[in-house]
C-alpha positions as CSV (number, residue, x, y, z in Angstrom):
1,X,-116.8,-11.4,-23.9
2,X,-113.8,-11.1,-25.9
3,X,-115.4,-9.2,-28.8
4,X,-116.2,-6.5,-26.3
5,X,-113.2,-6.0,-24.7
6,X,-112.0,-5.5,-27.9
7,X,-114.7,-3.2,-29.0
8,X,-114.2,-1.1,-25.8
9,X,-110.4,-0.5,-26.6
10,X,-110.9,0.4,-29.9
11,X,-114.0,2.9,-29.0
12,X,-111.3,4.2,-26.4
13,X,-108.5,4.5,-28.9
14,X,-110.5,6.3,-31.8
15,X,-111.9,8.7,-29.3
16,X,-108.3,8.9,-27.5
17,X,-106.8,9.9,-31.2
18,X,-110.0,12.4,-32.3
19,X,-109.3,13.9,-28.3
20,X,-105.4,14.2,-29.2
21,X,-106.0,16.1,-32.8
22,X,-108.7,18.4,-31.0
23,X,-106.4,19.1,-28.3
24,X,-103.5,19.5,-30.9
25,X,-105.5,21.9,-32.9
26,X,-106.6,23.7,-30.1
27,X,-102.6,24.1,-28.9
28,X,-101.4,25.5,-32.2
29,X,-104.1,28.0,-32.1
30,X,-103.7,28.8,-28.8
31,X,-99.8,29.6,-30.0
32,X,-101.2,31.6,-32.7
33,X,-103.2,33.6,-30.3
34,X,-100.6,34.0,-28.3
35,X,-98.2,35.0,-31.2
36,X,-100.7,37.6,-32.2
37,X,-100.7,39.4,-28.9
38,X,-96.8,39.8,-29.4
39,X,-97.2,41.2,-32.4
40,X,-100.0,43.6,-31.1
41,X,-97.2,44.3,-28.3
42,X,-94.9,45.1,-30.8
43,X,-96.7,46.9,-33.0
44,X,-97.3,49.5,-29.8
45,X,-93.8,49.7,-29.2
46,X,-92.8,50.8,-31.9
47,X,-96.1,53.1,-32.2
48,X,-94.2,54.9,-29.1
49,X,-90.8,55.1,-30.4
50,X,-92.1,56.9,-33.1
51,X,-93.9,59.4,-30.7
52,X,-90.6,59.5,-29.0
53,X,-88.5,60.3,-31.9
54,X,-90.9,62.8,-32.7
55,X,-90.8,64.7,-29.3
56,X,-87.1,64.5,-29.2
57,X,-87.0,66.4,-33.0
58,X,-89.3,68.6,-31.5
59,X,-87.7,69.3,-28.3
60,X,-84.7,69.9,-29.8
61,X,-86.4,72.4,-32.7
62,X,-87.5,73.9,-29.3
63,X,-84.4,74.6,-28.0
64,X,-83.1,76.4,-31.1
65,X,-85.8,79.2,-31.1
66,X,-85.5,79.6,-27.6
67,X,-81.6,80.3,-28.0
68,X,-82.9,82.7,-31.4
69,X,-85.4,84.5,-29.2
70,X,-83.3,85.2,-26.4
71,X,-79.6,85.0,-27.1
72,X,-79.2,82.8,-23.8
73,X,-77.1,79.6,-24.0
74,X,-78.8,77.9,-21.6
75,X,-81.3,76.8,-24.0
76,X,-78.2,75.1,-25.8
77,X,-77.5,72.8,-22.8
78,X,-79.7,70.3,-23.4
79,X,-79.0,69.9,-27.1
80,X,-76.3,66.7,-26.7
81,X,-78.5,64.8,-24.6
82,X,-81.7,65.1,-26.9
83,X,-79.8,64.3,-29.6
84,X,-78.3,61.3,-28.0
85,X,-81.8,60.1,-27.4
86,X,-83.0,60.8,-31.0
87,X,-80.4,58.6,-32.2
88,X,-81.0,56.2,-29.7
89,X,-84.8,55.8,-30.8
90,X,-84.5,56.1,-34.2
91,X,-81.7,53.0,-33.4
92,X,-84.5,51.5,-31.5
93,X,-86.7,52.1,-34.4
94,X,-84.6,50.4,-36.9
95,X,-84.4,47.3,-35.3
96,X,-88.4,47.2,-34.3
97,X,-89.2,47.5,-37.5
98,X,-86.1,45.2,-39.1
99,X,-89.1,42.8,-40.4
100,X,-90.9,45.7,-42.6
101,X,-89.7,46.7,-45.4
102,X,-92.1,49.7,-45.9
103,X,-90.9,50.8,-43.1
104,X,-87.0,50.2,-42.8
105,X,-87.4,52.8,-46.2
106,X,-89.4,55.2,-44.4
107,X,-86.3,55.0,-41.9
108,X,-84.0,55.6,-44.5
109,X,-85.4,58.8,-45.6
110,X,-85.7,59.7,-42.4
111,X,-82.4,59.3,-41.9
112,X,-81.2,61.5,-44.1
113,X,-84.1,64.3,-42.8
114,X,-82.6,64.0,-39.3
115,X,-79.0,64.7,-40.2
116,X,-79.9,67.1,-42.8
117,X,-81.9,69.2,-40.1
118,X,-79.4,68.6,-37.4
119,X,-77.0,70.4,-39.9
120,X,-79.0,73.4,-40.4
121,X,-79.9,74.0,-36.8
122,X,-76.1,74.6,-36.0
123,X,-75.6,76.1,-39.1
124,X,-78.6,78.4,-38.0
125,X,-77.1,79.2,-34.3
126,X,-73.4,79.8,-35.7
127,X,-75.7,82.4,-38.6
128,X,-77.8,84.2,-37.0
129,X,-75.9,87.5,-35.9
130,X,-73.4,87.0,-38.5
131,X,-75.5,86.6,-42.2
132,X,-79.7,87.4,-41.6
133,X,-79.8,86.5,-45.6
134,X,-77.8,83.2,-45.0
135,X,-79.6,82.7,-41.8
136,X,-83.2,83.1,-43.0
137,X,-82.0,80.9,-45.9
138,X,-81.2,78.4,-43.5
139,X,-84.3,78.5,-41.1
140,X,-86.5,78.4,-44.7
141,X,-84.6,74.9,-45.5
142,X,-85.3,73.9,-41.4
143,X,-88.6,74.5,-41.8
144,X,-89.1,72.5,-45.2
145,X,-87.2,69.5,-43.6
146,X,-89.5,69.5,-40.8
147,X,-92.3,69.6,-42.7
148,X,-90.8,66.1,-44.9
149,X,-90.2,64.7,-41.3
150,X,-94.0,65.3,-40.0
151,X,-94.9,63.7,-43.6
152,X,-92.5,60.4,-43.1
153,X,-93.6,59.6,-39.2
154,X,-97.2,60.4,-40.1
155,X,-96.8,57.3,-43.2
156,X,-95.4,55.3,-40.7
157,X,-97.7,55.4,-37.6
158,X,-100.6,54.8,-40.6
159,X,-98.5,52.2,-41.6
160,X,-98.5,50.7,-37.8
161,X,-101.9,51.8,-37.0
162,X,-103.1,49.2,-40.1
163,X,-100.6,46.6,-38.9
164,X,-102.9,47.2,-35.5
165,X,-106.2,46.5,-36.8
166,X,-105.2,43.8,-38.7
167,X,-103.5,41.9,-35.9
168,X,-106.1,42.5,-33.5
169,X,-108.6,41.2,-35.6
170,X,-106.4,38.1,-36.0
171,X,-106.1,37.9,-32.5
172,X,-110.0,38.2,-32.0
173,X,-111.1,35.6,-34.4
174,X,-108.2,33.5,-32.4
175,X,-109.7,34.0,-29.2
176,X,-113.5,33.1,-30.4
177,X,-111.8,29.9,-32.1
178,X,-109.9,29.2,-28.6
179,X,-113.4,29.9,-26.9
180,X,-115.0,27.3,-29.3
181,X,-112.5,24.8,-29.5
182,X,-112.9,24.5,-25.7
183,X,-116.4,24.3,-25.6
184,X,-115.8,21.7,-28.1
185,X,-113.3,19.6,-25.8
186,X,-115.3,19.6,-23.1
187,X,-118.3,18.4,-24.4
188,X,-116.7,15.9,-26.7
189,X,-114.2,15.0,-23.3
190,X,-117.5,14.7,-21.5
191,X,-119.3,12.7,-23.8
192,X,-116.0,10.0,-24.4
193,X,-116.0,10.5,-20.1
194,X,-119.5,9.2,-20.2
195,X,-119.6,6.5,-22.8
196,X,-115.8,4.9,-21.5
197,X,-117.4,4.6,-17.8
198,X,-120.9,3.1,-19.4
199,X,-118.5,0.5,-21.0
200,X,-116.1,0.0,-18.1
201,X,-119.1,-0.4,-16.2
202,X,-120.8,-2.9,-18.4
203,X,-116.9,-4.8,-18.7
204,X,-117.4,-5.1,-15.2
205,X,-120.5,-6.4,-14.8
206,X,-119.6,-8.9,-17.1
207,X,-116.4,-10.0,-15.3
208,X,-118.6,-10.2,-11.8
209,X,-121.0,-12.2,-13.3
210,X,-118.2,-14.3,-15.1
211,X,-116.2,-14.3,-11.3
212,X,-119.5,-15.5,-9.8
213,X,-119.7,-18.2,-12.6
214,X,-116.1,-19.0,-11.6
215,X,-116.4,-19.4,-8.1
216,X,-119.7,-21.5,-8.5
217,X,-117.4,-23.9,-10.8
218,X,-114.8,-23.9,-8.4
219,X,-116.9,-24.9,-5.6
220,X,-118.3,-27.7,-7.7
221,X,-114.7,-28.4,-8.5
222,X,-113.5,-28.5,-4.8
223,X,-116.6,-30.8,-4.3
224,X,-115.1,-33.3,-6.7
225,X,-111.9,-33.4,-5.6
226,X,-113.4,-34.3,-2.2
227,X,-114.9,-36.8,-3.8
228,X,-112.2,-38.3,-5.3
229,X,-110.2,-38.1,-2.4
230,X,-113.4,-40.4,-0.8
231,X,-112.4,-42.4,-4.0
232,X,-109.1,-42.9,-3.7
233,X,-109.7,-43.3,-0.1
234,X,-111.7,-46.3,-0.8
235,X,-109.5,-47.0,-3.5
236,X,-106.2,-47.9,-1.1
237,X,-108.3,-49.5,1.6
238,X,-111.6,-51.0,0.6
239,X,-110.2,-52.3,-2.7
240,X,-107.1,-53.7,-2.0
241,X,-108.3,-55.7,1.0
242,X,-110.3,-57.8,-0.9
243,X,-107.5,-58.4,-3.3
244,X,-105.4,-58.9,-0.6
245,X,-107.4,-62.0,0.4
246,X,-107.6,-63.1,-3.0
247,X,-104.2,-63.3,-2.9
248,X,-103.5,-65.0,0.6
249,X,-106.5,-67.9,0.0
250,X,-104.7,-68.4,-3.4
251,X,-101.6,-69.0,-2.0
252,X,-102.9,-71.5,0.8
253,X,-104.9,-73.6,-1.7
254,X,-101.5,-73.8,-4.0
255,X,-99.6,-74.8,-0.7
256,X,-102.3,-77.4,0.9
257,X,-103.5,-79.2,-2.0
258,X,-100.3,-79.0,-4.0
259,X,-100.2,-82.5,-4.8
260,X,-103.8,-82.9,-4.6
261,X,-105.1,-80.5,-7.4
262,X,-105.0,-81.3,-11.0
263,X,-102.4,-79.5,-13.2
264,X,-105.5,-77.3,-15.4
265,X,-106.6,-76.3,-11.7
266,X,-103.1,-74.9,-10.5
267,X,-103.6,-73.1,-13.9
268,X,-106.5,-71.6,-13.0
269,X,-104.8,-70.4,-9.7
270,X,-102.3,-68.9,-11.3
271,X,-104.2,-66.9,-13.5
272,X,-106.5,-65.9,-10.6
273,X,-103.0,-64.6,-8.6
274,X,-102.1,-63.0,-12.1
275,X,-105.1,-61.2,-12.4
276,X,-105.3,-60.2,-8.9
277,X,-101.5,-58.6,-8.7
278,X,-102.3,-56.9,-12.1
279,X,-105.5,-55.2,-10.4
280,X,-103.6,-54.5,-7.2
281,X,-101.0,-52.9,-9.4
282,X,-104.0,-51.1,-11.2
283,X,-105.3,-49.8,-8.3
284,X,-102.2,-48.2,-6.9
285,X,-100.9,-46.6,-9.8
286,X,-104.6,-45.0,-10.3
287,X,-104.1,-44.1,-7.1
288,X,-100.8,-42.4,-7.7
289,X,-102.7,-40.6,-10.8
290,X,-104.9,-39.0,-8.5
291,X,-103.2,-37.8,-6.0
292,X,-100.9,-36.1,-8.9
293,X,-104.0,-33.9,-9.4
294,X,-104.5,-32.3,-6.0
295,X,-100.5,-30.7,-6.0
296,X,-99.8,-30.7,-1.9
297,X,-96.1,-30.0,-2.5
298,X,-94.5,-27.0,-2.5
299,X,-92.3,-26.1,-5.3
300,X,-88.4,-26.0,-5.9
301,X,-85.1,-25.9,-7.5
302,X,-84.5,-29.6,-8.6
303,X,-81.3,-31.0,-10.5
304,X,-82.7,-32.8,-13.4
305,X,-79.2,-34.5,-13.4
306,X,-79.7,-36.1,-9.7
307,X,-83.1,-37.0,-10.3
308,X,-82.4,-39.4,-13.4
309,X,-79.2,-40.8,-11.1
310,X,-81.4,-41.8,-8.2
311,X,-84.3,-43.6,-10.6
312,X,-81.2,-45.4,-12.1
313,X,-80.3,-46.3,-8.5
314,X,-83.6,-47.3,-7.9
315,X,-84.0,-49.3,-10.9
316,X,-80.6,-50.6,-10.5
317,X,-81.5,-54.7,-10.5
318,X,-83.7,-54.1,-13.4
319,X,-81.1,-52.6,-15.5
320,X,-78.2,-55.0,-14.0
321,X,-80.9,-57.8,-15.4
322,X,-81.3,-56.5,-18.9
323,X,-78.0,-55.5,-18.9
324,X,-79.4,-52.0,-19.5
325,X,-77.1,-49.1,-21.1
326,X,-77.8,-45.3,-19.6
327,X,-76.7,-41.9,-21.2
328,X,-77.2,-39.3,-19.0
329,X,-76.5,-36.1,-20.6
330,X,-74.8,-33.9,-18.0
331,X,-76.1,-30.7,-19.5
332,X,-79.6,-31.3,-17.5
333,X,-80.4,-28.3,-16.2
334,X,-82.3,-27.4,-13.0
335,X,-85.8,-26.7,-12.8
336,X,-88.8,-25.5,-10.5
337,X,-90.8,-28.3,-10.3
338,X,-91.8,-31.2,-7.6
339,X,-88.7,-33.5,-7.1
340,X,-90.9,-36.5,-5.9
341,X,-93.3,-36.0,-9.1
342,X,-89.9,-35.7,-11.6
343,X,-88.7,-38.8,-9.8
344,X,-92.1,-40.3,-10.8
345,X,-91.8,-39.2,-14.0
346,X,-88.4,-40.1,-15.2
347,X,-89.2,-43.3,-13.2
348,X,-92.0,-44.4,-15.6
349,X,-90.2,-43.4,-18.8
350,X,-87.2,-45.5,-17.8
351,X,-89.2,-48.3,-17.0
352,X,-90.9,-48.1,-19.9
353,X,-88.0,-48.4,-22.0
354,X,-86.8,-51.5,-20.6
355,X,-90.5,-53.0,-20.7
356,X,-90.9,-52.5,-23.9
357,X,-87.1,-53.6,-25.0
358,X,-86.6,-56.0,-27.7
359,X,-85.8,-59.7,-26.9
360,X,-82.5,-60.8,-26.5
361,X,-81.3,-57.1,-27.2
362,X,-79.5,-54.9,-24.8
363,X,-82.0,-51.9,-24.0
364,X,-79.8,-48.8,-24.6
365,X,-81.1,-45.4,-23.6
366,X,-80.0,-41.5,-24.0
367,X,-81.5,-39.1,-22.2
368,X,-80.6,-35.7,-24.0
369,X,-80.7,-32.0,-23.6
370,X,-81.6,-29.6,-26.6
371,X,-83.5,-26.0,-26.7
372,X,-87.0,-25.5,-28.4
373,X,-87.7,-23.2,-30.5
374,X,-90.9,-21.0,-30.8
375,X,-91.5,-23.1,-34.3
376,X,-91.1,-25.8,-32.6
377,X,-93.4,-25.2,-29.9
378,X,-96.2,-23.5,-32.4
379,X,-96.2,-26.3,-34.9
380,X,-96.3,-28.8,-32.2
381,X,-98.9,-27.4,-29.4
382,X,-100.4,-24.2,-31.6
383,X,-98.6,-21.6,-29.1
384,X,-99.2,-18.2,-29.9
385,X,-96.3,-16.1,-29.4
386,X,-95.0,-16.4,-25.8
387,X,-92.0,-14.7,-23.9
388,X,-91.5,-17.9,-21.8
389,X,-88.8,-20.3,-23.4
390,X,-88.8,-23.5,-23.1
391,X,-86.0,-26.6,-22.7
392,X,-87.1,-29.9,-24.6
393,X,-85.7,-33.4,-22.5
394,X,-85.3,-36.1,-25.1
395,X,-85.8,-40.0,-23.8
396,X,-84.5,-42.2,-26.1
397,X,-84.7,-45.9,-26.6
398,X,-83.5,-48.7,-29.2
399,X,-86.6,-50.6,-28.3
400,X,-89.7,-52.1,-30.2
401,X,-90.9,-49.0,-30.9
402,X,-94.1,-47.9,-32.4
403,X,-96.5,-46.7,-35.3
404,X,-96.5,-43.0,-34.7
405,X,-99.9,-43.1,-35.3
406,X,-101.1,-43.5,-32.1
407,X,-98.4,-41.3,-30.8
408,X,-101.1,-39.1,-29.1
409,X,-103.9,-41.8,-27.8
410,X,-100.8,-43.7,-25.7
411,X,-101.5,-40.9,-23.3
412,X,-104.6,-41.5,-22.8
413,X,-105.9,-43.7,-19.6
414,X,-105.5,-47.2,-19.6
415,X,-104.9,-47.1,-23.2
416,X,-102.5,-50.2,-24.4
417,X,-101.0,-50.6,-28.0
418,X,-100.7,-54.9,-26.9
419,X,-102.9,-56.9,-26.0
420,X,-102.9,-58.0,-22.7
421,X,-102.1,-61.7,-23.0
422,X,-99.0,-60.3,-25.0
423,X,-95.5,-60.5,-23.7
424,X,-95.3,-56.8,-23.2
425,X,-97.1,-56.1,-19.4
426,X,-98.0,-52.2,-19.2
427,X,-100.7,-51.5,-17.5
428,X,-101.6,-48.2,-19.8
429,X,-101.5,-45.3,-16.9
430,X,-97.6,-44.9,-16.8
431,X,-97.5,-42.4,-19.9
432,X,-100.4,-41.0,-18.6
433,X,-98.9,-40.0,-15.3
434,X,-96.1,-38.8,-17.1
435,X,-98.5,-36.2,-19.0
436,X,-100.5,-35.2,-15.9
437,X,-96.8,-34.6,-14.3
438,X,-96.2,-32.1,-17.2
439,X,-99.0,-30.3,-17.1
440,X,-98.3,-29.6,-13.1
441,X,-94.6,-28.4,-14.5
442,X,-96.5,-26.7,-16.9
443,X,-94.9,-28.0,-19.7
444,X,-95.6,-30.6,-22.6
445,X,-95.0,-34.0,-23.9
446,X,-94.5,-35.6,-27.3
447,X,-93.6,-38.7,-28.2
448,X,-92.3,-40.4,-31.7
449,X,-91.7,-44.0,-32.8
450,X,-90.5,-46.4,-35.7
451,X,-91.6,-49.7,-35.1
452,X,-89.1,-52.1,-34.4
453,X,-86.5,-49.5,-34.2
454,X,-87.2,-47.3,-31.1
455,X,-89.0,-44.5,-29.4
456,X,-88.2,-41.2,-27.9
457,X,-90.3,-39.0,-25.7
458,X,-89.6,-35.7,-25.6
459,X,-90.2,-33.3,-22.3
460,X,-90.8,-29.5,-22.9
461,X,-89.8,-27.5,-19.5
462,X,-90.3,-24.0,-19.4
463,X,-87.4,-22.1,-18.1
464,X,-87.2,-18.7,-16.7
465,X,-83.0,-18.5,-16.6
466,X,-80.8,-20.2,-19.0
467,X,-80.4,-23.5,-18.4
């Protein structure tokens, strides 16, 4: 199932990126098209300045020959103003066409026309009724100059008429690319649209049929706990009543025939009432393993701190017997756990340690505070890389110790590393309560040894604050 959801990211990334440079594509052409259009805008522009310049130089050409024709000044009137404008569009013209170097030469000459004409129309009006030699000599000249004007603005609306054609071609061949392009996006959009929801759809199928699996597993699940709550049930009732008997008649027949019964006999009776406290002790300790698995408490802030003080209350004539030497590092931070499952917990490891002390040696243990590190935590339980961080809580003991070879199978049920005749009288479930309490913290355990110099177990919390 993995594999897929992999697959069906990547198939959505690859088409996500080819989507991205079609659309990108499709933009900067879009700009182009766009940026041709301008130009075509422009290029009309200046198209009418021309014109413009063209009917001022006539209009005021105009005006001269009327004023020639009819010796009336009115015709003169106008002759500031249109030459104002000229100026203006051929100002207009020059900046239009600042990008053109064909044409900002064109300008130049034309430049020189203008003023040059300008000059012999007043010279023309101020000749007329004084020199007709002079005067004709001048209106040849106006003529000639008009004449290399008309030549000028006719090279420079060819000049804009090809600029035109090309950039409306540009702009057509844009706007059939833009026309394809999105043709080309939607069908390719489509097609990604269509193949995404056929593999969402398939994903989901999959996760309902996996969900159904689930839920079939957890009803089969809730079924056993119920059963092991029958179990434990019968465990803490059925059981120990029968022991409990054991127990009692045991006790009579060492009280009534006292003096009566041989001294292998009482030996016997002893190691029936050792047996039978051992399996009552059995019993109620697998009993507190499985009601560790069914959680019924609610969580909370617990002081580490607090917790290890009341087991040393609680263990305090055991300790006050082995003359038994406590560290308590008072860095222990608080966590979100189960206080009654930490009390447990801290309960078993410290008993532990004075059970398994070394004779006629005072048990000595630390119980220290240190931060784990993500190496730590990947070279010792194979994490992958994890935002979580975690607080190790270090038990330490100057007692027999052990082969660290059997560092992990000492959490395992019932599993002893004496033999049951021998001095030492676990019952092999503590350390495995302790585990089962870390996994409800959601946290790990690890333990190392050196025979006949100690052991420490060491209790990874995750944190979510410092600690």
């Amino acid at each position: 199932m993995r594999k897929s959801v992999i697959i069906t990211y990547l198939a959505f990334f690859i088409s996500l990126v080819i989507l991205l440079g079609i659309g990108f594509n499709f933009y900067t052409r879009l700009l182009r098209y766009n940026y041709s259009i301008t130009w075509i805008e422009h290029t009309h522009d200046v198209l009418h300045e021309i014109k413009k310049l063209e009917n001022n130089f006539k209009e005021m050409e105009s005006s001269q020959r009327g004023y020639l024709l009819t010796n009336d000044s009115l015709f003169l009137q106008p002759h500031k103003s249109r030459l104002k404008a000229l100026r203006d569009s051929f100002a207009r013209l020059l900046q239009l066409t600042s990008d053109n170097p064909f044409q900002q030469k064109n300008l130049q000459d034309l430049n020189y026309i203008i003023s040059r004409r300008i000059d012999i129309l007043e010279d023309a009006i101020l000749l007329h009724k004084l020199d007709r030699t002079l005067f004709m000599k001048r209106i040849s000249e106006g003529r000639k100059a008009m004449e290399d004007c008309a030549v000028i603005l006719t090279d420079m609306e060819r000049e804009e008429n090809r600029l035109l054609i090309a950039r409306r071609k540009i702009k057509d061949s844009y706007g059939s690319a833009s026309s394809n392009y999105s043709v080309v996006i939607f069908t390719f959009s489509f097609v990604v649209f269509i193949i995404t929801f056929l593999l969402i759809i398939r994903e989901l199928s999959r996760r309902f049929r996996y969900q159904r699996e689930l839920e079939v597993k957890v009803t089969e699940l809730n079924q056993a706990n119920a059963e092991l709550e029958q179990i434990t049930f019968a465990a803490s009732h059925d059981l120990q009543e029968p022991l409990r008997k054991i127990l009692t008649f045991s006790d009579m027949i060492k009280v009534k025939y006292h003096d009566t019964l041989p001294s292998d006999t009482q030996r016997l009776v002893e190691r029936l009432q050792h047996s039978a406290r051992r399996m009552h002790g059995l019993v109620e300790d697998l009993m507190s393993f499985t009601q560790l698995v069914g959680i019924k408490e609610e969580p909370e802030r617990v002081s580490l701190k607090d917790v290890v003080e009341e087991v040393q209350h609680e263990l305090k004539d055991i300790f006050t017997a082995k003359d038994v030497k406590l560290s308590i590092d008072l860095r222990l931070p608080n966590i979100t756990g189960y206080r009654s499952q930490l009390n447990l917990l801290f309960h078993s490891l410290l008993d532990n340690a004075v059970k398994f002390s070394k004779e006629n040696v005072s048990p000595v243990i630390f119980i220290l505070t240190q931060h784990a590190t993500y190496e730590e935590m990947k070279e010792k339980f194979k994490m992958r890389y994890d935002s979580q961080r975690y607080i190790k809580i270090i038990v330490r003991d100057n007692g027999i110790g052990f082969d660290n070879e059997f560092a992990d199978r000492m959490f395992n049920l019932f599993q002893r590393l004496h033999p049951q005749q021998s001095v030492y009288t676990g019952k092999g479930i503590g350390l495995t309560i302790v585990k089962r309490i870390m996994t409800n913290h959601l946290g790990f355990v690890a333990a190392h040894g050196k025979v006949k110099e100690g052991a420490e177990f060491i209790l990874y919390f995750p944190v979510s604050e410092p600690a």
